[in-house]
Jmol script that loads the backbone (N, CA, C; Angstrom):
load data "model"
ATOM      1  N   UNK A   1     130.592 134.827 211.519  1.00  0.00           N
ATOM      2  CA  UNK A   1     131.303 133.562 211.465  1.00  0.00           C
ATOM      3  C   UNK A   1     131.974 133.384 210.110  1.00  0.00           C
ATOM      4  N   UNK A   2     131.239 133.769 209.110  1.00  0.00           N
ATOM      5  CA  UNK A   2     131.637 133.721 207.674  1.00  0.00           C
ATOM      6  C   UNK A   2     133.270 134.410 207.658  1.00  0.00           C
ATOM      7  N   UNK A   3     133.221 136.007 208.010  1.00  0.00           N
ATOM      8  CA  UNK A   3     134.363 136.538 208.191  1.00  0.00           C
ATOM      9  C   UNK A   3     135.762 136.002 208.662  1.00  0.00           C
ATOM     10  N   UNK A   4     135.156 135.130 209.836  1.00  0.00           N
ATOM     11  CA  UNK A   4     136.324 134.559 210.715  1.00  0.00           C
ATOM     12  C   UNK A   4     136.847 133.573 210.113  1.00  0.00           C
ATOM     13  N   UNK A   5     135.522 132.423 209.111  1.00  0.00           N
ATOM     14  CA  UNK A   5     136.727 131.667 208.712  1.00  0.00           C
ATOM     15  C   UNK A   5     137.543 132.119 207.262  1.00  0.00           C
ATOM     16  N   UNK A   6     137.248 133.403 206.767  1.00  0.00           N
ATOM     17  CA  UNK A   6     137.556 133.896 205.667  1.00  0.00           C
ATOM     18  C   UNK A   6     139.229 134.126 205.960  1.00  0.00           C
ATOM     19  N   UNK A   7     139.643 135.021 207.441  1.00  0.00           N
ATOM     20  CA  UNK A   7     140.092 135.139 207.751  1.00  0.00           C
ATOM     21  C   UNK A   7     141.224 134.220 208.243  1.00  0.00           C
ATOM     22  N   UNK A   8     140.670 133.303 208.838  1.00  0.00           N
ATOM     23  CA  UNK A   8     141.756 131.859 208.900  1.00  0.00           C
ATOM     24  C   UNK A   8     142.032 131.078 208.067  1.00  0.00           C
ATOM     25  N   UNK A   9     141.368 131.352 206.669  1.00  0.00           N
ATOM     26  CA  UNK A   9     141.608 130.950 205.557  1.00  0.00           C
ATOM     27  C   UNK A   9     142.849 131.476 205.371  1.00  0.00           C
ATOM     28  N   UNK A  10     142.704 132.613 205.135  1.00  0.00           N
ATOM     29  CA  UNK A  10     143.956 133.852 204.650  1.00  0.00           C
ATOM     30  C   UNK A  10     145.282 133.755 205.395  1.00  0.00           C
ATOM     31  N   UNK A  11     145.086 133.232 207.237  1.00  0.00           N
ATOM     32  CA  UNK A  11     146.361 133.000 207.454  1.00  0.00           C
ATOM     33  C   UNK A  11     146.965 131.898 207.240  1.00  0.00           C
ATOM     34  N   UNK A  12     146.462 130.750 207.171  1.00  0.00           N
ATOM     35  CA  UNK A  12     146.775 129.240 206.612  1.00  0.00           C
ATOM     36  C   UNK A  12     147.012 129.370 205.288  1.00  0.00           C
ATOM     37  N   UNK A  13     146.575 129.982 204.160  1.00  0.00           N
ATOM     38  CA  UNK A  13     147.206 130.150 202.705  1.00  0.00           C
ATOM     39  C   UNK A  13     148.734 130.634 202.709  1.00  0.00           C
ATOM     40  N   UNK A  14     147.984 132.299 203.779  1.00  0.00           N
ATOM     41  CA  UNK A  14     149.765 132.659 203.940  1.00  0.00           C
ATOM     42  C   UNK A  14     150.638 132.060 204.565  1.00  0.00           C
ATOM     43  N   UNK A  15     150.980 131.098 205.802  1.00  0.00           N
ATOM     44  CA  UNK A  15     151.723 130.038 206.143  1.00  0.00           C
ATOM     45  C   UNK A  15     152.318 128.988 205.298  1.00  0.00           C
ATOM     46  N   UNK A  16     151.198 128.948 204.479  1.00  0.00           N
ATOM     47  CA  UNK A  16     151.742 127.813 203.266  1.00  0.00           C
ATOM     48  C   UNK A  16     152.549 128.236 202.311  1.00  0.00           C
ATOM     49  N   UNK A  17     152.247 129.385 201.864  1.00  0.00           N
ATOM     50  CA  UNK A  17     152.685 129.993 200.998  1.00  0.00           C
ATOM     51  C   UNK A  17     154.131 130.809 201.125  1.00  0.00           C
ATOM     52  N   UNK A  18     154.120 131.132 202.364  1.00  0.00           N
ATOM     53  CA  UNK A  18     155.626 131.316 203.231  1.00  0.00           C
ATOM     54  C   UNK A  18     156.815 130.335 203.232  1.00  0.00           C
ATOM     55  N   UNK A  19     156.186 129.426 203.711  1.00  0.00           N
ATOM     56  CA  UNK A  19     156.730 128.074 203.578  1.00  0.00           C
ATOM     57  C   UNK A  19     157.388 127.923 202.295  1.00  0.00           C
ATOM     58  N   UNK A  20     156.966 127.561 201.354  1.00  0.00           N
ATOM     59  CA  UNK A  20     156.961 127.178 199.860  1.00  0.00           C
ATOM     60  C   UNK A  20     158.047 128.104 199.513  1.00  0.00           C
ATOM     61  N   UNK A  21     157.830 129.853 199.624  1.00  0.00           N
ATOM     62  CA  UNK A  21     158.596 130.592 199.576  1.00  0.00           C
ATOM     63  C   UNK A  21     160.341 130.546 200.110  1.00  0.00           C
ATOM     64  N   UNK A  22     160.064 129.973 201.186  1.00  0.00           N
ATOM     65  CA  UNK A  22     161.214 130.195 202.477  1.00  0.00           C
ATOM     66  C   UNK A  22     162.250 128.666 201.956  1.00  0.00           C
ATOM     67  N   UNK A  23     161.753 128.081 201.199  1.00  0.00           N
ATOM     68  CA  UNK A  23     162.192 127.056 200.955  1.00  0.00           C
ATOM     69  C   UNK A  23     163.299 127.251 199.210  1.00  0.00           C
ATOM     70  N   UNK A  24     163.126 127.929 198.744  1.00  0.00           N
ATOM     71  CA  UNK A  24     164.142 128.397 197.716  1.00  0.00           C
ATOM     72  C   UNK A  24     164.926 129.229 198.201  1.00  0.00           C
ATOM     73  N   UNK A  25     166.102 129.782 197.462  1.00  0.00           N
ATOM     74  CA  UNK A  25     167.320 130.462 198.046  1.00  0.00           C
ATOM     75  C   UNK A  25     166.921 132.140 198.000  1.00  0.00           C
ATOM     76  N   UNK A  26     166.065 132.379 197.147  1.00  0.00           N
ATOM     77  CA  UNK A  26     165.634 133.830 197.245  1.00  0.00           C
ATOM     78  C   UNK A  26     164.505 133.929 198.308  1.00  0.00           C
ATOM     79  N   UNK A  27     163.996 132.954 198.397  1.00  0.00           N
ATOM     80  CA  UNK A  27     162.644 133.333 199.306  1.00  0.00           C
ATOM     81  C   UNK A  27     163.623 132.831 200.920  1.00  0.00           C
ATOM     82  N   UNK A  28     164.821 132.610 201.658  1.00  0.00           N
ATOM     83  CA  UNK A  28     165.401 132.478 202.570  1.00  0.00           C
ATOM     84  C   UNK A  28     166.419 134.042 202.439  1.00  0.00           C
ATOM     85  N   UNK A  29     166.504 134.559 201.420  1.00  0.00           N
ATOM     86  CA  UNK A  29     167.034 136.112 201.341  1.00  0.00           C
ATOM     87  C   UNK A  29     166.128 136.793 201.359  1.00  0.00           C
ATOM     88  N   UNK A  30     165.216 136.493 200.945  1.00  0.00           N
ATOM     89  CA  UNK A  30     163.629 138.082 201.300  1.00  0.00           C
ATOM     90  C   UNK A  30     163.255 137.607 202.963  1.00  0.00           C
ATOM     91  N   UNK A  31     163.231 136.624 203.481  1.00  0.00           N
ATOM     92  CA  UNK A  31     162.759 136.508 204.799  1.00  0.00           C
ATOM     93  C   UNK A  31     163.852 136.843 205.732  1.00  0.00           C
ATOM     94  N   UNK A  32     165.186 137.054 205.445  1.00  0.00           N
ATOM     95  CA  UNK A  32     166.398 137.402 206.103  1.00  0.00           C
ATOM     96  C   UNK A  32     166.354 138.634 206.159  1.00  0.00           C
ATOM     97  N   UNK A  33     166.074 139.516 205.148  1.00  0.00           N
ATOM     98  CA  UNK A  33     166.496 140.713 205.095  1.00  0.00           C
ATOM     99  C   UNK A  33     164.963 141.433 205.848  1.00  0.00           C
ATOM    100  N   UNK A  34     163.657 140.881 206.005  1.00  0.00           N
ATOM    101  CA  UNK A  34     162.836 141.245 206.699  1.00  0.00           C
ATOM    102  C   UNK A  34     163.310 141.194 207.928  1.00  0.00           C
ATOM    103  N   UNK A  35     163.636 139.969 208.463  1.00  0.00           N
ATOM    104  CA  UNK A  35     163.828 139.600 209.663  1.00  0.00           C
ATOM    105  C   UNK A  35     164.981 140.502 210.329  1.00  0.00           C
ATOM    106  N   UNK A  36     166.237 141.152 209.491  1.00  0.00           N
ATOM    107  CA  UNK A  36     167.054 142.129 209.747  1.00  0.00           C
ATOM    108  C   UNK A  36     165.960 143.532 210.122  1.00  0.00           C
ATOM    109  N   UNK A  37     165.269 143.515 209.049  1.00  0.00           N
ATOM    110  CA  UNK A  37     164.857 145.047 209.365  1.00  0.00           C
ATOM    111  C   UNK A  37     163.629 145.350 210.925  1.00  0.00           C
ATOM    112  N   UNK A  38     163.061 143.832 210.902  1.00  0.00           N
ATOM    113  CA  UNK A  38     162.352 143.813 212.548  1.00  0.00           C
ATOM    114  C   UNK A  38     162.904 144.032 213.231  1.00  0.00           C
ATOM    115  N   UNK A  39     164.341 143.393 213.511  1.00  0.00           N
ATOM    116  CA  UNK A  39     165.482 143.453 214.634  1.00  0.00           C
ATOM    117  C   UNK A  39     165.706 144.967 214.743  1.00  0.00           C
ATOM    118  N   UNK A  40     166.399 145.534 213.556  1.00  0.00           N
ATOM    119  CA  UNK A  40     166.671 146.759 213.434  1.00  0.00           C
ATOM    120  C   UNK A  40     165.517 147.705 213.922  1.00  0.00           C
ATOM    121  N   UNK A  41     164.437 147.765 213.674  1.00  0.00           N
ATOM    122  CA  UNK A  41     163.065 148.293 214.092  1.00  0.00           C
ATOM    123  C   UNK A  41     162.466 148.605 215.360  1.00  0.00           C
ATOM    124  N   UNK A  42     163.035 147.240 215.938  1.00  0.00           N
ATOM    125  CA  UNK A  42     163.076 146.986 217.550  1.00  0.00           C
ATOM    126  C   UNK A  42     163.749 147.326 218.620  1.00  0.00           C
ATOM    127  N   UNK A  43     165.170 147.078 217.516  1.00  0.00           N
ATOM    128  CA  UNK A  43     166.321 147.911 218.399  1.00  0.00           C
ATOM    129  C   UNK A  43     166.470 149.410 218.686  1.00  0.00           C
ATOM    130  N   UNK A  44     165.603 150.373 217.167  1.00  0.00           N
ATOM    131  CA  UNK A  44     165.290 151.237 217.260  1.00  0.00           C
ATOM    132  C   UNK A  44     164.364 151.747 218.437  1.00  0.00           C
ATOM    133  N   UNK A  45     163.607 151.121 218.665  1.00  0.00           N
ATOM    134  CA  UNK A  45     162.297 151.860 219.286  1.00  0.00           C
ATOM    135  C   UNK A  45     162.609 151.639 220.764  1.00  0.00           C
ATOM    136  N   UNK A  46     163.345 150.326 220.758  1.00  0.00           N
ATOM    137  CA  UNK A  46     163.606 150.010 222.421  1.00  0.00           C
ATOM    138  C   UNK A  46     164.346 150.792 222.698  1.00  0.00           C
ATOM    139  N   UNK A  47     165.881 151.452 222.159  1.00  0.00           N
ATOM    140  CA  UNK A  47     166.454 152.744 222.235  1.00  0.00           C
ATOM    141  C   UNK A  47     165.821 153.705 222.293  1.00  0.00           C
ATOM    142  N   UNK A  48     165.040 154.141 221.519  1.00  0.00           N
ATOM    143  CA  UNK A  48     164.476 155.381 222.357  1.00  0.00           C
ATOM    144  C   UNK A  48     163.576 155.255 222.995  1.00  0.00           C
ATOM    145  N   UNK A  49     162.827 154.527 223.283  1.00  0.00           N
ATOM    146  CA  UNK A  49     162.166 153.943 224.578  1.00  0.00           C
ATOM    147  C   UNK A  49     163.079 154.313 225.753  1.00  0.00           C
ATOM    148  N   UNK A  50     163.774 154.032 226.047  1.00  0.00           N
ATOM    149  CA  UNK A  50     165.005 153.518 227.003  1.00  0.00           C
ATOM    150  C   UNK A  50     165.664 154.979 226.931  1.00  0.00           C
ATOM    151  N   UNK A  51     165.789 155.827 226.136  1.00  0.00           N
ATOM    152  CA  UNK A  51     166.206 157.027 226.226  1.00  0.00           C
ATOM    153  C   UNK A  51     165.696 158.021 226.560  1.00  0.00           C
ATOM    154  N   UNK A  52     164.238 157.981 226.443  1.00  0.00           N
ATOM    155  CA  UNK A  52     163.158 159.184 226.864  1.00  0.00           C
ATOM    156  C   UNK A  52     162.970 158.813 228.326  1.00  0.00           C
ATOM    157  N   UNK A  53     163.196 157.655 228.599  1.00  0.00           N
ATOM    158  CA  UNK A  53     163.037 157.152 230.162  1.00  0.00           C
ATOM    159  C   UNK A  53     164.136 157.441 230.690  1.00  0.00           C
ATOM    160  N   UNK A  54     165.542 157.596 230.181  1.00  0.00           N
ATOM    161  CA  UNK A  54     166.692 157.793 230.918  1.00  0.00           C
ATOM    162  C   UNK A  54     166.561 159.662 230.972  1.00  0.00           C
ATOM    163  N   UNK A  55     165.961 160.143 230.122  1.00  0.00           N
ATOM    164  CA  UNK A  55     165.943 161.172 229.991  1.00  0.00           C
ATOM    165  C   UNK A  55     165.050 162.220 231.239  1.00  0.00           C
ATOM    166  N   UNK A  56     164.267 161.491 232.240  1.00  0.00           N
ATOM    167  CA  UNK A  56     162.918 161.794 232.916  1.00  0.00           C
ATOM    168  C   UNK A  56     161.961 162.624 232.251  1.00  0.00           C
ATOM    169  N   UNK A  57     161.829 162.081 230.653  1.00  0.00           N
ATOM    170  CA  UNK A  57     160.717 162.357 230.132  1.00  0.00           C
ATOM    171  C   UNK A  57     159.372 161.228 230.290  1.00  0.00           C
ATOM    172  N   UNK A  58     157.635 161.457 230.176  1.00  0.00           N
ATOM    173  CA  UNK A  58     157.148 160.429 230.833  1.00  0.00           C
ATOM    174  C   UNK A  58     157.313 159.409 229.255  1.00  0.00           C
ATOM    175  N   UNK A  59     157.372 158.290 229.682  1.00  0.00           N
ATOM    176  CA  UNK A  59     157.574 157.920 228.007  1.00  0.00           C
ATOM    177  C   UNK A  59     156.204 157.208 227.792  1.00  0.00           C
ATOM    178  N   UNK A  60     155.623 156.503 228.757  1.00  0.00           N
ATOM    179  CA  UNK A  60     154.368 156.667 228.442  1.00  0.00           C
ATOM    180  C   UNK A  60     153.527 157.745 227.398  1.00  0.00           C
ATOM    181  N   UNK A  61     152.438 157.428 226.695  1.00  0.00           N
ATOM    182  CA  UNK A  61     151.917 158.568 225.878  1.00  0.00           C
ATOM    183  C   UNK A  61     150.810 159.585 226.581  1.00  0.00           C
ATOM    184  N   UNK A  62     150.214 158.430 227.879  1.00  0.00           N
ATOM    185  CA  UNK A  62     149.442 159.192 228.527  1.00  0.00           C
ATOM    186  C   UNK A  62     149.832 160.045 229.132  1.00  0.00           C
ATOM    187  N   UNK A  63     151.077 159.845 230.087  1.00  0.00           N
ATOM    188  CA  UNK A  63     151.314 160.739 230.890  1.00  0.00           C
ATOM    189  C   UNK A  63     151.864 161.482 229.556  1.00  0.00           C
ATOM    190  N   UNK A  64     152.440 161.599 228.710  1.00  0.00           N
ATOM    191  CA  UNK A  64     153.008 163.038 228.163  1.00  0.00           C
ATOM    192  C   UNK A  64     152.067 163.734 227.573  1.00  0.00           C
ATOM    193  N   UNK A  65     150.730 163.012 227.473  1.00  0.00           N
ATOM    194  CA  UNK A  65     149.310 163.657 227.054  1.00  0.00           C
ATOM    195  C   UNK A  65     149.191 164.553 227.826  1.00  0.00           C
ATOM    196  N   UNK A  66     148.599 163.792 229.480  1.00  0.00           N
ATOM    197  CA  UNK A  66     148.698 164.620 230.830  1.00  0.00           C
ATOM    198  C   UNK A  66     149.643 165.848 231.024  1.00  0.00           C
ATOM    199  N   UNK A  67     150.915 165.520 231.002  1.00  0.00           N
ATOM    200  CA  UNK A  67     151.784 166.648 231.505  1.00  0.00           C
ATOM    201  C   UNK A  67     151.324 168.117 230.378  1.00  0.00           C
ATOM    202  N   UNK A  68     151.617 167.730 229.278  1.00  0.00           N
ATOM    203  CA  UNK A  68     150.975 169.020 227.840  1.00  0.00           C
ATOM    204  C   UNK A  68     149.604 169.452 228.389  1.00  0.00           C
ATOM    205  N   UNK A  69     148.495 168.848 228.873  1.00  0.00           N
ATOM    206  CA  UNK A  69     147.399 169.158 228.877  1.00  0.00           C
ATOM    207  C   UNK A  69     147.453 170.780 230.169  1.00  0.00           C
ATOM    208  N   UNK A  70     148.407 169.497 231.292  1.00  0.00           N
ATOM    209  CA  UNK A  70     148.555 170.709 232.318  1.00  0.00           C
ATOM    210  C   UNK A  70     149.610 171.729 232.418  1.00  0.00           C
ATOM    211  N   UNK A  71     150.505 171.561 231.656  1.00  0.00           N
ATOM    212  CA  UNK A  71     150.802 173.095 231.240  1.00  0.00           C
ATOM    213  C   UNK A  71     150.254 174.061 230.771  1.00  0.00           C
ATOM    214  N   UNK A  72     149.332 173.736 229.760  1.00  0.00           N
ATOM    215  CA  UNK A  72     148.361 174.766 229.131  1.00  0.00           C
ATOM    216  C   UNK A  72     147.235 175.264 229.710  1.00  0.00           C
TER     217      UNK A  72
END
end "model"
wireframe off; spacefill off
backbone 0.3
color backbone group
């Protein structure tokens, strides 16, 4: 129990502290340029997501576990 509220401590400091941040003109340019690189990150992965599937590779990890296992 100790842990947990240690823990919800830590995200309520960081909320606040975000906040506080997000509220000056540099701390609305460090949360922009994060928020670019999630997008970018996402867009990445959903592309090749979306490409190994267009590809009829399994894109799942299991099945491409499976398929390697039974070739060998």
């Amino acid at each position: 129990m100790r842990k947990l509220n240690w823990l919800v401590s830590g995200v309520v400091i960081g909320f606040v502290a975000a906040h506080f941040v997000n509220s000056t003109e540099g701390g609305r340019r460090f949360f922009g340029r994060v928020n670019r690189g999630m997008e970018e990150f996402s867009r990445a992965f959903s592309t090749g997501y979306h490409d190994a599937e267009a590809a009829g590779r399994p894109a799942d990890s299991e099945q491409a576990l499976d398929s390697q296992t039974e070739q060998h």
